[in-house]
N, C-alpha and C positions, 0 to 999 in steps of 0.2 A: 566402897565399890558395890555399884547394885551389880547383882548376879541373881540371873534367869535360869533355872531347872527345867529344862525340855525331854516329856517322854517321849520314846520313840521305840519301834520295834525292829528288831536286828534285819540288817540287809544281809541275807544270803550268799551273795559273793562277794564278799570284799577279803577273799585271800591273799597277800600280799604274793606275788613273783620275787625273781629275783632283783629284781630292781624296782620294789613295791607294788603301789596297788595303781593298776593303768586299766582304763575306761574311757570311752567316750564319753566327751564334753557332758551329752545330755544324761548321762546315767550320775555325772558327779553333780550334775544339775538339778537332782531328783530332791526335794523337800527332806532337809535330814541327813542326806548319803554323805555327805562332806564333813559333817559337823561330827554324827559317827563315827567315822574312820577316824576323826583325829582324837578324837574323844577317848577312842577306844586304844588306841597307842599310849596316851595321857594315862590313860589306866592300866596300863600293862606294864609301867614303869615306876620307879622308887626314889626317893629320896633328892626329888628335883624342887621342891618349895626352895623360892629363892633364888633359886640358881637362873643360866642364862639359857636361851632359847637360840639359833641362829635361825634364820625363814630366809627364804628367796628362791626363786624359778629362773626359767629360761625365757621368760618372757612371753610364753604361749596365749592362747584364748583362753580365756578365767583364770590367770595368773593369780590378778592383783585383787578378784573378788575372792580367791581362796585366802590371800593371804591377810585381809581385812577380816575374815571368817577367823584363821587361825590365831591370829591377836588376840581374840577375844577368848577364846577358850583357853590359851595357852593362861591369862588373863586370871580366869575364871579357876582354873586349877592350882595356880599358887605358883607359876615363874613367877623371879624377881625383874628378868630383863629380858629383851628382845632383841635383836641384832639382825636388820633387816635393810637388804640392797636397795638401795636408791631405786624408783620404778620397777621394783619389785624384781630387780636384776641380783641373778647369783649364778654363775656358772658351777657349776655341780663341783672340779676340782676348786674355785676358789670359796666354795662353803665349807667345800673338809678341812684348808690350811683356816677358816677363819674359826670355827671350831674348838680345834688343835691351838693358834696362836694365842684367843681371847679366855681357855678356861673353856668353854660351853658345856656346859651337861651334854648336849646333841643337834640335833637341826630337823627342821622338815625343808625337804629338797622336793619342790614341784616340779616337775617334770617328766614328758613320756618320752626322754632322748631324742634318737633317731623318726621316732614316728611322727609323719604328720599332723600339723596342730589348723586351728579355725573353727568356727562355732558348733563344727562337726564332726571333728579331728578328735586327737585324743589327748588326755591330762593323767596325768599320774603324781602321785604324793609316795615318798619313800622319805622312810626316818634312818638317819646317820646315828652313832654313837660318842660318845666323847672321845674316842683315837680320831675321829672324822668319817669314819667309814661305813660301811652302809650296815644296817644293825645283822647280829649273826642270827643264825636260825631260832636258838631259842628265841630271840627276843619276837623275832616274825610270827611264828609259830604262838608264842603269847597272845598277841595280838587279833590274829585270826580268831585264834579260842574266844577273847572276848569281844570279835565283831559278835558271833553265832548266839551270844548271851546280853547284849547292853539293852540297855531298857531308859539312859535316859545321857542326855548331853549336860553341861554347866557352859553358858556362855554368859561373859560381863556384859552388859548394855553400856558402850562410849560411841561417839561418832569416829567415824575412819580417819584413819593416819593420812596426811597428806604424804605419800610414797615419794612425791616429785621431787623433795626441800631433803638435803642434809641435816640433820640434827639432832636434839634430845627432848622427846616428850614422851608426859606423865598422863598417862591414862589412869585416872582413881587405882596409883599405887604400882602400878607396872611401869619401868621404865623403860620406854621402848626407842632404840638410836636408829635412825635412819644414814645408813653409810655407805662412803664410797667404794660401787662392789668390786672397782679394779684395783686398785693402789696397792691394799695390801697384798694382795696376788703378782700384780708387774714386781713391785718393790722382794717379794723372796724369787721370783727369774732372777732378777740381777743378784744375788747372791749365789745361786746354782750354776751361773752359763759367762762364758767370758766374754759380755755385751762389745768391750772393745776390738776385739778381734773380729766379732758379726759384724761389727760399726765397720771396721776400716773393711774388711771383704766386700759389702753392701758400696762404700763411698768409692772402691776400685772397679765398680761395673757390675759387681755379679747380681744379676738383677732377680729378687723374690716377689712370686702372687700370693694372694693367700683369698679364697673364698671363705666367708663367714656364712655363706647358704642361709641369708636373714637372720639370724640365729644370737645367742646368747655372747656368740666370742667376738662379736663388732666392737663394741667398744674397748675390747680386752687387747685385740687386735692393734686399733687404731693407738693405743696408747703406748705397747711394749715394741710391733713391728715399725711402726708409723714415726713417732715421738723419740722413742731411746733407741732402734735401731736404724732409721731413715730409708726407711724402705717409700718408693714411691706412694702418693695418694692413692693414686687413680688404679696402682695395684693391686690393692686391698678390696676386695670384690664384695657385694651385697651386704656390706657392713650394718646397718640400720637394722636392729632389731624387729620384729613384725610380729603380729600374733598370728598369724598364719601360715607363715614366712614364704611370704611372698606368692602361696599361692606352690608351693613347692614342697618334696619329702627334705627334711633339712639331715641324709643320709650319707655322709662324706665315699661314696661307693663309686664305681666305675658307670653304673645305671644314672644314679641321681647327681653326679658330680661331673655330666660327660662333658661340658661345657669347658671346663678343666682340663680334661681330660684331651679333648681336642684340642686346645690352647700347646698345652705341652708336647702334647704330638708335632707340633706345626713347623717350619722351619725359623722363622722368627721366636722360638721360643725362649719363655725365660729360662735361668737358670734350675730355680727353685720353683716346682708347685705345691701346695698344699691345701687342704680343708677341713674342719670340723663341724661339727654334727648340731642338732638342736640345743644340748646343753654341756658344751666345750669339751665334753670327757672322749670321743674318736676323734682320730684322727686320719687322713688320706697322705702319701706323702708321693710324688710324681717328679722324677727329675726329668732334663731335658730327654726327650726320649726313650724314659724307660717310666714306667711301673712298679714300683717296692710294694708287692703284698705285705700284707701286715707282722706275718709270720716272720719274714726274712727281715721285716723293720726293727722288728724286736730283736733279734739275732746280731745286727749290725747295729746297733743300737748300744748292745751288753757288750759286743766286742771292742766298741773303740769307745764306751763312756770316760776312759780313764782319761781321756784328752779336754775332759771339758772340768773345772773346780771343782765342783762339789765329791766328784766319782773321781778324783787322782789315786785315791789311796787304793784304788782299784774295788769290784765287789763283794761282796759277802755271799753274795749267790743267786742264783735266776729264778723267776717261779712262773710258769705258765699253764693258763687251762688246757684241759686234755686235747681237745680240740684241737687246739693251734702245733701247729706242726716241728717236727723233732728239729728244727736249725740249731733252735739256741740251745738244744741239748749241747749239739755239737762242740759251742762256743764255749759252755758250762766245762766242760771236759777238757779243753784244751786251757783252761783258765785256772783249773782244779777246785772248784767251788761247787757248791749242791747246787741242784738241778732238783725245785718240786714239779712234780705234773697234781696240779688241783682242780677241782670240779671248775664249770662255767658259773661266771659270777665273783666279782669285786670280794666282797665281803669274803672269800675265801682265803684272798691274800692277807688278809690283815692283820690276823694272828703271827702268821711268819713275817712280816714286817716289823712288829711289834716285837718282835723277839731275837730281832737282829738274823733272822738265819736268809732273808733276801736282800735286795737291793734294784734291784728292776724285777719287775711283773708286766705279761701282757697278755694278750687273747687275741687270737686269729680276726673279732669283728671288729678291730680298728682301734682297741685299747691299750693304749702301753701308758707305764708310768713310773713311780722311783718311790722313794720310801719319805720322799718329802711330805704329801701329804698320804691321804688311804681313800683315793680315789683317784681310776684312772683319768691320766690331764692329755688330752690334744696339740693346746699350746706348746707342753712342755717338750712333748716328742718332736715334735715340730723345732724348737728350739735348740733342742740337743742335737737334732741333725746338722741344724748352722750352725750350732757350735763344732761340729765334727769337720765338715765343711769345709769352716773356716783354718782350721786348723791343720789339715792332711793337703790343704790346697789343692785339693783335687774335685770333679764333675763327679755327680750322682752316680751317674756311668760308671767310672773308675773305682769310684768307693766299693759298687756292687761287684762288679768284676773280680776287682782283688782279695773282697772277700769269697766269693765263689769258688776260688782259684785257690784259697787257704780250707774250705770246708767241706766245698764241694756243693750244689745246687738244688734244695727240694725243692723240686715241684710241687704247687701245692693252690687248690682250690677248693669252693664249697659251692655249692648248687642249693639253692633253698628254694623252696615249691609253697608259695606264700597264700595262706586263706582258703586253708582244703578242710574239707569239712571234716569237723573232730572226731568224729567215729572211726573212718577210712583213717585218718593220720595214726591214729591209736591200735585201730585194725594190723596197718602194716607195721608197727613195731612192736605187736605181741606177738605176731608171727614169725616176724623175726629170730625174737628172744629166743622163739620156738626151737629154730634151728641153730643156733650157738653150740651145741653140746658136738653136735653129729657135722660139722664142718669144718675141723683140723683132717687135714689130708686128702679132702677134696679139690675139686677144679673149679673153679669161676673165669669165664672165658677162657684168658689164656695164662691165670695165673694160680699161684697152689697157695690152699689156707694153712699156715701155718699156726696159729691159735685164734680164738675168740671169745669176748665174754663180756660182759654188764658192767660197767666203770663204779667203782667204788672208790672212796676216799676213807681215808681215817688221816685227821688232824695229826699230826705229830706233836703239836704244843699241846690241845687238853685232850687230844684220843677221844673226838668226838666224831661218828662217824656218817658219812652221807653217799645214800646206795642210789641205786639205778638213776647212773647220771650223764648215760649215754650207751650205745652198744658199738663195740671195737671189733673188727677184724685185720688180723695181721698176714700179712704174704710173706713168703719166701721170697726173699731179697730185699726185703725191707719194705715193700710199699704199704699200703692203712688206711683202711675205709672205720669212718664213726658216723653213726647216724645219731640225729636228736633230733626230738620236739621242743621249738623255741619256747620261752617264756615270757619272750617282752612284746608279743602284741595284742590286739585289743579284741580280736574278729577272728574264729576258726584257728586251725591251729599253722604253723610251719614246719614243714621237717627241712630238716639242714641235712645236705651230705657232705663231709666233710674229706678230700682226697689226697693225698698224697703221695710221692716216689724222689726219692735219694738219688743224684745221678753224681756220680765221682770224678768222672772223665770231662775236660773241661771242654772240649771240642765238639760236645752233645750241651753245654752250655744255653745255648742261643736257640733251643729248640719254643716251639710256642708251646704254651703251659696245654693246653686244653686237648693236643697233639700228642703232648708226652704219656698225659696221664689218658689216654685213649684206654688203654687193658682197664685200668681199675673204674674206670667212668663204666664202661662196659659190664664188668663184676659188681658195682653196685645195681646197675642198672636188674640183671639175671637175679640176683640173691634176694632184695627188696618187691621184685615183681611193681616198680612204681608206676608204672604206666598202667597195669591190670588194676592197682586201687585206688589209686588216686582220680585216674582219668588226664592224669598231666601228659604231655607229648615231653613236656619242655621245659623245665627252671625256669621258675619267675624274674630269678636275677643270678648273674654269675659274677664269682669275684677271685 
């Protein structure tokens, strides 16, 4: 194998997020900056000579020239094998189960999600670990250290893999298989979900859409909804992968999904709506005339899992980031199983996954998922709902209802003020911090703070712990403002407000969300000062 030693001097920001390192196109475009990053993961890691590698994206702009790039070095460094999606296709949960099923050392996962992709959009590369899941802090934290210090890349000299052909070629010593990225993914659904009972629901009328917002889940779609559930063609919406996708945010949200959105709203509506995001890990889920935020998705989700195979024996326990709002506590409680609250970010769940102490995991921004693999899956929630569906015989509607009716109703929204310049974003939440100490027993509008304080985690599997990971305040009566600076985009920063209120009474049920939480929208508004630093009148996007 000839191998090229390339010097190079450290690129400055390449610190990974929580969900790796995301950049626009032209910055991963830059002579080097690619080759670097992966170089520099390659060196931050042990005992992988030989071993296997997984690669694959969501199909974005510079997909498949990253992925030709990382062959090589992967190449160059001593894997023995490659395990790479057909067209350079991986949807983020079917790289964790491929991972997990084939042995893999780990995987690099291209993709910026939910964000925007085209020649000027953005790309991200994040490394997985051999459970599948996104690497934990130390390993990120390694990595950074030695972007700030690398001095030189190793890339093998082979001509590029034909990505389009199924098969097995040998690149001077690397055996690299190009495979098919859905099959083994469709093929563990149908072990999880009881496709005959979705089949016969689907063949009795109950009619499913599903938007793939150009994105990563078309073909994943077309094979499990389409194929083994028989859901219409013509249902399956914007299926085709695209590198740009279509010219669209690929964001399964009420903003970027309203197309959806209206559909379900309509009188003619189907049953079932759904969507997921750039690379298959969110989910949207919209029955005939109602809206499932994601919080309450989760909650309903962990309440009636026991109806579908995989989850009969019942769960082991819930775990959700802080963020996402206290329903599935509820669930947890009346279930009598732990209930973690973990920082924002995948990789948090993984250890309690790994250790049996959960069984479902979600997050307020559209991710839920189960202990199958260690990455939240779109499809699968999606799934789990027709399975639920199927099996209670009952409308979207009904499902939400009865659960509401058993638990009672949070209200619950985020407001996030996207691309505010980083100074101000960081201004208003040091000033914040400022006042945490001195705002139990005060008044915000029209309601009283009952505590506040800087979100902290300690692991309970190794007591590894991760500080200021959002700021909390609590109301008397229950309701819960969290503010944060997001970490997954490319440009400026985003603060998130995060809302919630508890309502018990079922005949305040049917109230509109944005209405209810009027006091505490209000109390962020007073306590944050957002409009004085920001300059925002108004939320970029509301969900």
């Amino acid at each position: 194998m000839m191998i090229k030693t390339v010097e190079i001097t450290p690129f400055k920001d390449q610190k990974p997020g929580t969900s790796g390192l995301r950049k626009k196109v032209p910055v991963f475009q830059a002579p080097g900056y690619t080759e670097a990053f992966i170089q520099s993961i390659f060196d931050s890691l042990e005992g992988f000579k030989g071993e296997t590698l997984v690669v694959g994206g969501d199909g974005r702009y510079y997909n498949r020239e990253v992925i030709q790039t990382a062959l090589r070095i992967a190449a160059a460094n001593g894997f023995g094998r490659v395990l790479v999606g057909k067209g350079g296709i991986l949807s983020t949960p079917a790289a964790s189960h491929i991972i997990r099923k084939y042995g893999a050392y780990g995987g690099l996962i291209l993709s910026a999600s939910h964000n925007p992709g085209g020649p000027k959009g953005d790309f991200g590369i994040k490394y997985n670990v051999g459970n599948g899941g996104p690497a934990p802090e130390k390993i990120t934290d390694a990595i950074y250290a030695r972007t700030q210090e690398i001095d030189r890349y190793k890339i093998a000299l082979f001509n590029d893999v034909d990505l389009d052909k199924t098969g097995t070629f040998d690149a001077d010593g690397l055996t690299i298989e190009v495979i098919d990225p859905v099959a083994d993914y469709a093929d563990l659904m149908e072990t999880l979900f009881d496709f005959d009972a979705i089949r016969s629901m689907i063949a009795g009328g109950f009619k499913v859409t599903f938007d793939a917002m150009h994105a990563v889940t078309g073909p994943y779609a077309r094979e499990i909804l389409v194929k083994r559930l028989g859901v219409a063609p013509e249902l399956v919406l914007n299926a085709e992968p695209l590198e740009d996708f279509g010219g669209h945010h690929p964001d399964p949200n009420l903003v970027h999904a309203k197309a959806l959105y209206d559909t379900m709203m309509g009188e003619n509506a189907p049953d079932f709506g759904a969507a997921s995001d750039g690379d298959g890990d969110r989910n949207l889920i919209i029955g005939k005339g109602i809206f499932i935020n994601p919080s309450d998705s989760l909650a309903m989700l962990a309440a009636n899992a026991h109806l579908a195979p995989a989850y009969k024996e019942g769960l082991r326990g819930i775990a959700r980031s802080m963020p996402t709002s206290g329903a599935a506590d509820r669930v947890a409680e009346k279930l009598g199983v732990e209930l973690h609250e973990t920082p924002t970010g995948w990789k948090f769940f993984g250890n309690l996954l790994d250790a049996g102490r959960c069984t479902i995991c979600g997050e307020e921004s559209a991710g839920t998922g189960s202990d199958h693999v260690r990455e939240k899956d779109g499809l699968w929630a999606i799934l789990l709902w027709l399975n639920i569906l199927a099996a209670r015989g009952q409308s979207v509607k009904e499902v939400v209802h009865d659960h509401w009716a058993t638990y009672g109703r949070t209200f619950y929204s985020r407001h996030d003020y996207e691309g505010i310049e980083t100074d101000h974003a960081r201004g208003l939440m040091s000033a914040l911090e400022d006042k945490l100490d001195a705002l139990p027993g005060t008044s915000l509008d029209t309601l009283t703070v009952e505590r506040a304080d800087s979100f902290s985690y300690r692991d309970p599997i190794d007591g590894s712990v991760s500080s200021n990971q959002g700021l909390r305040i609590f109301f008397e009566g229950g309701a819960r403002l969290v503010f944060r600076l997001s970490g997954t985009g490319t440009s400026g920063a985003t603060l998130r407000v995060y809302m919630e209120r508890h309502e018990a009474d079922p005949a305040l049920h049917d109230q509109d969300t944005q209405e209810a939480l009027a006091p505490v929208i209000a109390a962020a508004e007073a306590v944050a000062e957002i409009r004085e630093r920001t300059g925002r009148n108004a939320p970029t996007v509301i969900t």
